[in-house]
N, C-alpha and C positions, 0 to 999 in steps of 0.2 A: 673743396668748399662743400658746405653740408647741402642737405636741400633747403633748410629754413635762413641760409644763409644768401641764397639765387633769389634773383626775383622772380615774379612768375612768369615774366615774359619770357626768361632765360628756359625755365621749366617745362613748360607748355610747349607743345609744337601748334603751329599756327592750326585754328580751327574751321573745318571745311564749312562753308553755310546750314550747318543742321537745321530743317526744319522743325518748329518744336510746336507747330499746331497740327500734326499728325499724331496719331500713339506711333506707329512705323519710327518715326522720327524723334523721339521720347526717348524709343523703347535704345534706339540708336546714338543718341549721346549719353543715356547711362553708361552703356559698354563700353563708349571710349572713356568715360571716367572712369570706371572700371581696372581696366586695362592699363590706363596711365597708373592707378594707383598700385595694381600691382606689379608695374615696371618700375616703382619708387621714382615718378613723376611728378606726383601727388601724394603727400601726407593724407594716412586713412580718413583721419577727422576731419579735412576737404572734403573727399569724396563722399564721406556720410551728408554732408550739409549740401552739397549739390545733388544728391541722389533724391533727398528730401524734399528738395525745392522740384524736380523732375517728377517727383510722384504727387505733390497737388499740383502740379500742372495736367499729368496723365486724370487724374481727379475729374478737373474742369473739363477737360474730353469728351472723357466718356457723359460726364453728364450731359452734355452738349448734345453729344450721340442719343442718350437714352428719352432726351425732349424734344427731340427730331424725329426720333420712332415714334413717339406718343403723339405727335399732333398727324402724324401720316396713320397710323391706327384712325384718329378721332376722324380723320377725313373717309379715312374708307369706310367708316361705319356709320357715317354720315351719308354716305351715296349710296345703300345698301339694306336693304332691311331683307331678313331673313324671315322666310315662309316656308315650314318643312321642309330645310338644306335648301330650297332654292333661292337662287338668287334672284331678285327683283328691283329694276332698276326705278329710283326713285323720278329719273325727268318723265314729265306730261308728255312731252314730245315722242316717244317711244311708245307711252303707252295709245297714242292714237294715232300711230302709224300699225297697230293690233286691228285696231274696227275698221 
């Protein structure tokens, strides 16, 4: 029996829980799609369209990641203001425990 002949349940071997809101986890059901397709588990043209779908999800991630850096930058530069490299903390409370 061909592969286009199997279904895919027959095809597939069962799938561990991949988490897919990590890049780790991404990066880790590519390779098993991968892998299945070059064990002829999966038709290439599968694997292209799941690897696709895997990389805007890596997409949304990282963006994810990059607008989580940016708001923890805007805060630290927010509690912070620089005075010839030093650092000077913005609360009132600090600066009158100085006098």
């Amino acid at each position: 029996m061909s592969l286009t002949q199997k279904s895919k349940a027959e095809v597939l071997p069962p799938r561990n829980a991949m988490a897919l809101d990590t890049l780790a986890g991404v990066r880790g059901e590519m390779a098993r799609l991968y892998r299945l397709a070059l064990n002829g588990r999966i038709r290439s043209d599968e694997m292209t369209r799941f690897i696709y779908a895997l990389k805007e999800i890596r997409a949304c991630l990282e963006a994810e990641i990059l607008t989580d850096v940016q708001q923890r930058l805007a805060l630290l530069s927010r509690d912070m203001d620089n005075h010839n490299g030093q650092r000077i903390p913005s609360s009132a409370g600090f600066l009158t425990q100085l006098t």
